[in-house]
N, C-alpha and C positions, 0 to 999 in steps of 0.2 A: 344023291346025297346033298341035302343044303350043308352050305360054309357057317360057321359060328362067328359073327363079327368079333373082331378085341385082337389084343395081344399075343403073340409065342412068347414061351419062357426066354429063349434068344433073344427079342428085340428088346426085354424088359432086362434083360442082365445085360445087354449092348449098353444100356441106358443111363443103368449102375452104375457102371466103368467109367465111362464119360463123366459122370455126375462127379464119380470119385479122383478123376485126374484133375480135375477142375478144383476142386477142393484142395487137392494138395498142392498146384499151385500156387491158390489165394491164399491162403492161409498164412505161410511164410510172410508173403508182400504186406498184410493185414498187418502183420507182429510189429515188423519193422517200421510201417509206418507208424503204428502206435508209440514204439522205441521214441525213432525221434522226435515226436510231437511230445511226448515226454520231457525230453531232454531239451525241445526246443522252450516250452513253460518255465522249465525249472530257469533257464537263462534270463528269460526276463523279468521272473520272478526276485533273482539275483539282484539283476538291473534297477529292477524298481527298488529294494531294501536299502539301495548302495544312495540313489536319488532321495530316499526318505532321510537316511543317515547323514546325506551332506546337508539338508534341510534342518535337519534336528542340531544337528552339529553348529553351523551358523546362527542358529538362533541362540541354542545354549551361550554362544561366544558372545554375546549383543545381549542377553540377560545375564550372565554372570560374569565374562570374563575371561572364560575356561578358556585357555589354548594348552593345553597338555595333552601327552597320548592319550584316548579315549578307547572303552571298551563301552559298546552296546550290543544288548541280549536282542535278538527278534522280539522276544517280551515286550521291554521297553518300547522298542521300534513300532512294531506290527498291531501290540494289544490280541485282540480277536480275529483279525483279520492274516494271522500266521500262518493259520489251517493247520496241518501236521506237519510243515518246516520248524525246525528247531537251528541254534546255533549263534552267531554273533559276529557282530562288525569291528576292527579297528579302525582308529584315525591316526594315521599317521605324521609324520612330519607337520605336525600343526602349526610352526612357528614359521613356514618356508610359505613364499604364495603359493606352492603347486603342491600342498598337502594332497595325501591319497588314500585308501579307503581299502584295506583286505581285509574279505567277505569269505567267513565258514561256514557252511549250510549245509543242511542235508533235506532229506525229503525221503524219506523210502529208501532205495539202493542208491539215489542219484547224490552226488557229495559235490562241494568247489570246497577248496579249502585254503585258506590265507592267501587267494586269486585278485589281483586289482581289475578293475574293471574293463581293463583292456586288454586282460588274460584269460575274459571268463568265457570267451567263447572256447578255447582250447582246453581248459582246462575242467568242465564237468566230465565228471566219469563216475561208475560205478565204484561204489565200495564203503568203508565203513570211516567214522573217526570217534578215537579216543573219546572225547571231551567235547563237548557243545556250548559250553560255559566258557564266563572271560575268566582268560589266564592269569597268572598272579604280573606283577608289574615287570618282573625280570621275563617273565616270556611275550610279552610283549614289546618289550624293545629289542629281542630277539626277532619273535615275528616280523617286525615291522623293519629290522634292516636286512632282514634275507629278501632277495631278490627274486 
């Protein structure tokens, strides 16, 4: 009797398995990595809005004047280059040398919210907020002395 070269149903379902453990492995690892690569964008993206902000801010000061609490939209900020970030910047203590900058953003599920810039690595996390617009003038001297 000749042999039929090829495969058994067994080596071909061995193969499956294999294929399939492998997969449920990756997959997880894949997400996660995606996760923080995420959440790592969104930080520097922060970072960069808060660098525009102190830019914009200095200038304003040196053409008009302004040293008041300030509220900017990403709008203002960003124009086009926002992408699907929404949300907005304070300036704080504008009258002290070491004025400082809390940033409310979102992006998708990712949020920092009234965060200064050396709290924004701690502080992205999932979830939602209220308001993406500057607050009326009493919530901003509220946000801006809560620590």
């Amino acid at each position: 009797m000749k042999r039929k070269e090829g495969f058994t149903l067994i080596e071909l379902l061995a193969v499956i398995v294999i294929l399939a453990v492998i997969i449920v492995i990756a997959i997880p690892m894949v997400s996660n990595s995606l996760g923080g690569a995420r959440k790592d964008s969104f930080k520097v993206y922060a970072k960069k809005v808060i660098n525009t902000v102190s830019a914009k801010y200095q200038s304003d000061m040196l053409t008009t004047g302004k040293t008041n609490i300030t509220c900017y939209t990403l709008d203002e900020l960003m124009g086009q280059s926002k992408g699907s970030y929404e949300g907005y910047v304070l300036v704080c203590n504008p009258n002290s040398e070491n004025y400082d900058f809390k940033v409310t953003i979102k992006n998708g599920k990712l949020i920092v919210n009234n965060s200064r810039l050396k709290d924004i690595e701690d502080k992205v996390t999932e979830g939602t907020i209220n308001s993406l617009t500057c607050p009326s003038a009493a919530e901003i001297a509220s946000k801006c002395s809560a620590q």
